[in-house]
C-alpha positions in Angstrom: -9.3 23.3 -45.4 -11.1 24.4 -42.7 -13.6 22.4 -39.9 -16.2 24.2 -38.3 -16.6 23.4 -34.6 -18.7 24.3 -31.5 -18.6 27.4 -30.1 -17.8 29.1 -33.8 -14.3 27.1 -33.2 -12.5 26.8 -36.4 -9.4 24.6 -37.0 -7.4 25.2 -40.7 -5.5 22.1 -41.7 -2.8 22.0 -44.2 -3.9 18.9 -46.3 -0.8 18.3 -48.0 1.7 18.6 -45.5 -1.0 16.4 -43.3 -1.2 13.8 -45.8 2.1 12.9 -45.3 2.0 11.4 -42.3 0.8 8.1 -40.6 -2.2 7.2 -39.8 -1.1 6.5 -36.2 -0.2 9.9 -35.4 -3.4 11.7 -37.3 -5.8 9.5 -34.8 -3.2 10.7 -32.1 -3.5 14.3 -33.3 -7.6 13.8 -33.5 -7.6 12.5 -30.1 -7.0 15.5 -29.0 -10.5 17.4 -30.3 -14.1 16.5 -29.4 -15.6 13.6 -30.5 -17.7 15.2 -32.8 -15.2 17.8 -34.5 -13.2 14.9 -34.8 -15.7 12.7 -36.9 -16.2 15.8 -39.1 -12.3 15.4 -40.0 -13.8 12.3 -42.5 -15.0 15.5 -45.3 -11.0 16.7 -45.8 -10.3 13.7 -48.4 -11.3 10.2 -48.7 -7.6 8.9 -46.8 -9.6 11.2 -43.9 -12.9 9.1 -44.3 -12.8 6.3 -41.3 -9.7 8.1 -39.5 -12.3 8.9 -36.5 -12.9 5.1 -36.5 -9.4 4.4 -35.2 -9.2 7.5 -32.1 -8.5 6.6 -29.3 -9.9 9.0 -26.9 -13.6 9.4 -27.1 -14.4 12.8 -25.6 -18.7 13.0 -25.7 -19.3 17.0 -24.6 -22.9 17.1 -23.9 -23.4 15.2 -27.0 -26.9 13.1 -27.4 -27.6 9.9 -26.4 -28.1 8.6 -30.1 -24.6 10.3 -31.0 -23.5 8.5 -28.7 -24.6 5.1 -29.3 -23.9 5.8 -33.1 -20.5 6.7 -32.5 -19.9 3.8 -30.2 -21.4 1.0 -32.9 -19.1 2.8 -35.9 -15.7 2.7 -33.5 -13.1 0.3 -34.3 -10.1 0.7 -32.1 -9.9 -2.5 -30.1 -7.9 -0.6 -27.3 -8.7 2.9 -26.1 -7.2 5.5 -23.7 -9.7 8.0 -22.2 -13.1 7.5 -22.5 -14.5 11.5 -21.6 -18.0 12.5 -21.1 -20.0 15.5 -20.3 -23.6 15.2 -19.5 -25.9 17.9 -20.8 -27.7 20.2 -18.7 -31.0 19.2 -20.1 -30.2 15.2 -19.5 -33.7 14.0 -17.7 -32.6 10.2 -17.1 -31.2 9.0 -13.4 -29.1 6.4 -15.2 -26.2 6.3 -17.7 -26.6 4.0 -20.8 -24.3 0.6 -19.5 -23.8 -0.5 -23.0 -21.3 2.7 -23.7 -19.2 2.0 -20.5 -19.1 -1.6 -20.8 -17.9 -0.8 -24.7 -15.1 1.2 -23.0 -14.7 -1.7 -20.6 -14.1 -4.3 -23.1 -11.4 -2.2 -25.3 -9.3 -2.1 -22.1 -9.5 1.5 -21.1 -7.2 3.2 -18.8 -8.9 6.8 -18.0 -12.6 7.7 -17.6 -13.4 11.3 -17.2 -17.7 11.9 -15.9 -19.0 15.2 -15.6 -22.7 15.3 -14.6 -25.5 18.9 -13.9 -27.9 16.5 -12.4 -28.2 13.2 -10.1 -26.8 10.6 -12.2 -26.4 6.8 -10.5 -23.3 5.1 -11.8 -23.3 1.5 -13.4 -21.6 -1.2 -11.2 -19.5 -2.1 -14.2 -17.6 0.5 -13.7 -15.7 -0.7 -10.3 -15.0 -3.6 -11.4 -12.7 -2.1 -14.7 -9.5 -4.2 -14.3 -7.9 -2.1 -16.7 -8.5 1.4 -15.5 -5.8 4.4 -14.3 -7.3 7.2 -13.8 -11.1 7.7 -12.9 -12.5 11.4 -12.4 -16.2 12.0 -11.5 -17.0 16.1 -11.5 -20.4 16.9 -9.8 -23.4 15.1 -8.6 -22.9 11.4 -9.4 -24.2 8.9 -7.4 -21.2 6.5 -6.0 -22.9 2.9 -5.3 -22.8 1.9 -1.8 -21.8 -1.1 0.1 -23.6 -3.6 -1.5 -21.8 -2.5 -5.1 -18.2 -4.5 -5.6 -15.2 -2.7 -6.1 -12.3 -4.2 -7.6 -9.8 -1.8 -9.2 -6.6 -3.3 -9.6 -4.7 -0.7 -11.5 -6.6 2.8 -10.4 -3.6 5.0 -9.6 -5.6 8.4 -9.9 -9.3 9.0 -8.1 -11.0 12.7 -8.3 -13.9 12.8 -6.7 -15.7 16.1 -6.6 -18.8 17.4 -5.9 -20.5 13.3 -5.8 -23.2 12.0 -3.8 -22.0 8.8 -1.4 -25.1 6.6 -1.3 -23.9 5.3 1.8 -22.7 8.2 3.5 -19.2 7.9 5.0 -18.8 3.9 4.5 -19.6 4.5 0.7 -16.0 6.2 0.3 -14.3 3.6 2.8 -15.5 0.8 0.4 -14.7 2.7 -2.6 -10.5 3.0 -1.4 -10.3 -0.7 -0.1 -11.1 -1.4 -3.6 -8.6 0.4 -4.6 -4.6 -1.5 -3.6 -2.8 0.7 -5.6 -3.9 3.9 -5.6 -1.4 7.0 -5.3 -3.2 10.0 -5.9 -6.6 11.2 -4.4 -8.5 14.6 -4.9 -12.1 15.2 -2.9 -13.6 18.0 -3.1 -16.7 18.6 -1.6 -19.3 21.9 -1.9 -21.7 21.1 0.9 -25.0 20.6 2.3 -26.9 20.2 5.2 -26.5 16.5 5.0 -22.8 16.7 4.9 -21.4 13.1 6.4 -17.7 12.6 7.8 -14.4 11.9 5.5 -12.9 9.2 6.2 -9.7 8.7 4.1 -7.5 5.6 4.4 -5.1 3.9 2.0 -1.6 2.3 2.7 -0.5 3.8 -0.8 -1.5 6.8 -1.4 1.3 9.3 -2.3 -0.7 12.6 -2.6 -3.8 13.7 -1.5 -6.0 16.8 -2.0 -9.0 17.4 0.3 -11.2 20.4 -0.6 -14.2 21.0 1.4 -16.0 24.4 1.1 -19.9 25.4 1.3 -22.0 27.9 -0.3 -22.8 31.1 1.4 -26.0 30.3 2.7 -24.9 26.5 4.4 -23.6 28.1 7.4 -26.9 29.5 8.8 -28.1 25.9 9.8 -24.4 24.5 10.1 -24.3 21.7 12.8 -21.2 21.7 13.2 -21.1 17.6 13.1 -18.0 17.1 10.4 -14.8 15.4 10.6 -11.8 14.5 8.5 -9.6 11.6 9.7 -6.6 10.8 7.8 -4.9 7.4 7.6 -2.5 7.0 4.8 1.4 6.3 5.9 3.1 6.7 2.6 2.0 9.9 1.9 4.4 12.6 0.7 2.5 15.7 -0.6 -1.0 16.6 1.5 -2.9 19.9 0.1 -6.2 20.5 2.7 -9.1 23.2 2.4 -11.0 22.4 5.2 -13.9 24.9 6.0 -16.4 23.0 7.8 -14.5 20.4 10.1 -15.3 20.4 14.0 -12.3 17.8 14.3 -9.6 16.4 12.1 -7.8 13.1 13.2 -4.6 12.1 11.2 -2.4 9.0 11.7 1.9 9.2 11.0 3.1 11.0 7.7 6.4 10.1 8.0 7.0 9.9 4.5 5.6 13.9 4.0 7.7 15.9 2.5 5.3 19.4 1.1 2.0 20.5 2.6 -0.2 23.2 1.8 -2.9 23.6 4.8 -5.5 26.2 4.9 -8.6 26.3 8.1 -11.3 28.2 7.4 -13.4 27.9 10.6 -14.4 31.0 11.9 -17.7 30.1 13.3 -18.3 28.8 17.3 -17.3 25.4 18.0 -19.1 23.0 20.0 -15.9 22.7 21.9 -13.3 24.6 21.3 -10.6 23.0 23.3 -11.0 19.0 21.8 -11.2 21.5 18.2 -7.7 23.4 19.1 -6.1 20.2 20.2 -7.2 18.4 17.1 -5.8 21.3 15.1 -1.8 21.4 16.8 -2.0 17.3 16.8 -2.8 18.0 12.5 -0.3 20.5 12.6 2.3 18.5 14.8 1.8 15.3 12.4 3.2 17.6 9.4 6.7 17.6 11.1 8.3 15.6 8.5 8.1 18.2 5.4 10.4 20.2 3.7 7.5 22.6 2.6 4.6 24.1 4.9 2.3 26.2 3.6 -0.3 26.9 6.8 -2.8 29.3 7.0 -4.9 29.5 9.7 -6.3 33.1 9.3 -10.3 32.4 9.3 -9.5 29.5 12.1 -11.3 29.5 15.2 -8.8 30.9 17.5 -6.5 28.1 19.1 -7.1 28.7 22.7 -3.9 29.6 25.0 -4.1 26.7 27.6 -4.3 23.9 24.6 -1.1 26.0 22.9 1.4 26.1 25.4 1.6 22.3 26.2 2.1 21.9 22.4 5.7 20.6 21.1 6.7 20.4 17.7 9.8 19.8 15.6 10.2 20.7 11.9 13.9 19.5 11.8 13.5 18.9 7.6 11.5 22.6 7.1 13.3 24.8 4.0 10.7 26.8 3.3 7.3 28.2 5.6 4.7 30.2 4.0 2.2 30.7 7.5 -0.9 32.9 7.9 -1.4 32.4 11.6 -0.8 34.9 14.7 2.2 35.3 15.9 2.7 32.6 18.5 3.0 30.1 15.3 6.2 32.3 14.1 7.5 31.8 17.3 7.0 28.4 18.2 8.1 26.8 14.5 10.7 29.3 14.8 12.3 27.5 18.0 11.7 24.0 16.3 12.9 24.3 12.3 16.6 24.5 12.7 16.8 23.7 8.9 14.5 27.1 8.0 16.4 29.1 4.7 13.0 30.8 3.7 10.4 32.4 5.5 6.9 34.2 4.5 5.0 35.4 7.4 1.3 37.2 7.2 0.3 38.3 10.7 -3.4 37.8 11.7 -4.7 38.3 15.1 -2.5 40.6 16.1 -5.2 41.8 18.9 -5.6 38.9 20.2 -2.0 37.9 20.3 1.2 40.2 21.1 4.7 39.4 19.8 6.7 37.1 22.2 10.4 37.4 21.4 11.7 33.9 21.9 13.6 32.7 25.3 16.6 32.2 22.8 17.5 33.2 19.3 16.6 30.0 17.2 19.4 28.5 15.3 17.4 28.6 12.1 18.1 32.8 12.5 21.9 32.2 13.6 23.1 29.6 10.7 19.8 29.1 8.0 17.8 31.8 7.3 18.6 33.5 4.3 15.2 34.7 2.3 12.1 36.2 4.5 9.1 38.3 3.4 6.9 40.1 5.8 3.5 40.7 4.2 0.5 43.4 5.3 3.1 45.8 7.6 1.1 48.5 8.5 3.5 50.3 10.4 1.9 49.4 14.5 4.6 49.1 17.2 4.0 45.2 17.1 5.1 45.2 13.4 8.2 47.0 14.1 8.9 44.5 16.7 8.2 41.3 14.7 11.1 43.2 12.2 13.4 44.2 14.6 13.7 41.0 15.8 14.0 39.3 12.9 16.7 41.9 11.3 19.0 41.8 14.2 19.1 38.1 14.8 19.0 36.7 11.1 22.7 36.2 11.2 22.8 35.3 7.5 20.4 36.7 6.5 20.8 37.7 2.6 17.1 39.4 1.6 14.3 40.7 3.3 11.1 42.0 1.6 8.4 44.4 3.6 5.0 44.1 2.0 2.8 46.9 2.9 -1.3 47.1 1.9 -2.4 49.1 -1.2 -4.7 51.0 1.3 -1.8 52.7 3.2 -1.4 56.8 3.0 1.7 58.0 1.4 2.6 59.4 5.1 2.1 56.0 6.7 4.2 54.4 4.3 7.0 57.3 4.4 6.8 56.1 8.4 7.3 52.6 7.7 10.3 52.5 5.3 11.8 54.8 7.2 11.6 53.4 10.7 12.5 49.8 9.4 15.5 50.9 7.0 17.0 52.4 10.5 16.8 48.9 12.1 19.8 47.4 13.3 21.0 44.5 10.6 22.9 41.7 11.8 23.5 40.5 8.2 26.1 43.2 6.7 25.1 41.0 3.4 21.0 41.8 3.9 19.5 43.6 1.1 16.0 45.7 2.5 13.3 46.0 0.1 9.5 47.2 0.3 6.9 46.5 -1.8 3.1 47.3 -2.4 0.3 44.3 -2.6 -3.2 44.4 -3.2 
């Protein structure tokens, strides 16, 4: 038999073989569809009839209000798991119906799920759920402000994209002290001109994702006035996208063991020395991880005076992925003793020469084993960056030259030839080249 679903979605169950098994897992197997498709489960057979009674997910995708309410009356299921719901893009009202949440409320549920096209305020209730896990608002919800209590005793998981704070930066600072045992945290953020500061603090958070882009037109009238400060000690996985900061301020993550970092800020900073230094001190507080992943190719250049005094030690760093000019390579180079894989993308290359280091790091003499150079276009400072690299990796077992799609077929004849003459000092090195788009 078959259901007919949205979107000319059509699911073909096997009634016998179905009818065989328990009611527990059919509501689990239900769960798993729209709220709607599965009330429409109740024509298969009469065992079918009030299964949709006893689900318990309730997923409302840009259902109507009386659906809603209908659906909610009908329910039995004293306990659910995920209450979902998906606003539809012609909802007109400000405000969410407090009777569905406070039903989800009172059957104990663990995850809510809110996706929102307009300006929706949230009910109060909802910060107060003792029960709940795992909250996720998507896009233009309206997060109470000080004066709203928040009391989440068992949140472990908090997305927050796209929302409005109604109290600007003190809004999300209320929101996390409510909050004792939270351990994962994803903001993202698509601005506008009345973008207010980040500030992030929780003694148990574990990972944290901070996304904060803008739409094309924001950076005409850009003030320049954001900042991202960063207190959470027990963190051990960090993932940033951070186009619009004019400062980021992070306490100790000792505890970090992978990050995945990428500045985009390419436009003029107010000042660009306190805006490098807060950069290296971001950078510097990453020390502890096993992973890096740092790109830094749309940052505003790091300026030379602010670089120099910087010291840094990556003593527990496997693997480094970097986007970054050269003096990066160089400097983690000296400092990650422990290095086995390496993935370097050069930017800035006329702004910053190769500078061979004072002496060969003991991450090339004893680690190193794996490195990819990507975007080799065959200038004398690429050939120096590989030299270097070929002749000092002492143990070094593979190394992959990625040259652009754009390159002639003469230029790259120039390339894998000059390389494959380099001097190895792995006998064990295997050379390989590659195209990328």
């Amino acid at each position: 038999m078959e259901i007919g679903g949205q979107d000319n979605m059509v699911i073909t169950i096997d009634n016998d073989r179905l009818s065989e098994l328990p009611d527990s897992l059919l509501t689990h197997i239900l769960s798993f569809l729209p709220t709607k498709l599965s009330v429409r489960s109740s024509i298969l057979a009469r065992r079918w009839r009030f299964l949709w009674t006893e689900v318990p997910t309730l997923d409302f995708d840009k259902e109507e209000e009386d659906f809603i309410a209908s659906f909610i009356s009908l329910h039995k299921l004293q306990t659910i798991n995920t209450f979902r719901l998906t606003s539809n893009e012609n909802y007109t009202f400000r405000y969410f119906n407090d009777a569905w949440f406070k039903a989800a409320i009172d059957r104990k549920v663990k995850n809510i799920d809110l996706s929102a096209f307009k300006a929706v305020m949230l009910p109060a209730l909802l910060f107060t759920c003792k029960t709940l896990v795992d909250f996720r608002l998507d896009s233009y919800f309206v997060v109470p402000g000080m004066g709203c209590n928040v009391c989440l005793p068992c949140l472990k998981i908090l997305h927050i994209n796209s929302v409005i704070y109604k109290d600007g930066d003190e809004t999300l600072v209320h929101l996390l002290s409510g909050c004792p045992v939270l351990e994962e945290l994803v903001i993202g953020l698509v601005t506008n001109e009345n973008l207010v500061p980040c500030n992030i603090s929780s003694a148990t958070l574990k990972r944290l994702t901070v996304h904060f882009t803008f739409f094309s037109h924001v950076t005409l009238f850009y003030k320049h006035h954001h900042r991202v400060e960063i207190n959470t000690p027990a963190l051990e996985y960090i993932r940033l996208v951070d186009c619009l900061s004019e400062h980021i301020k992070c306490g100790p993550l000792t505890s970090l063991t992978e990050a995945d970092v990428y500045l985009h800020n390419a436009y003029k900073k107010q000042d660009d020395s306190r805006y490098s230094q807060s950069v290296l001190d971001f950078v510097d507080r990453l020390s502890s991880v096993k992973y890096l992943k740092l790109d830094l190719s749309y940052c505003t250049e790091i300026i030379d005076s602010v670089f120099s005094a910087w010291i840094v030690n990556f003593d527990n760093l496997i693997k480094l992925e970097l986007t970054a000019d050269c003096r990066f390579l160089t400097k983690i180079l000296e400092k990650a003793d422990n290095l086995e894989i390496l993935v370097f993308w050069e930017v800035g290359e006329e702004i910053k020469g190769w500078m061979e280091p004072e002496q060969v790091p003991t991450s090339l003499l004893s680690n190193l084993r794996t490195i990819m150079l990507t975007n080799i276009v065959g200038t004398k400072h690429d050939f120096e960056i590989v030299s270097y690299l070929l002749m000092n990796a002492k143990v070094l077992e593979k190394i992959e030259i990625a040259y652009p799609l754009f390159l002639g077929s003469d230029e790259k004849a120039c390339v894998v030839e000059e390389i494959s003459s380099f001097e190895r000092g792995s006998e064990a090195c295997e050379l390989s080249f590659v195209e990328f788009v």
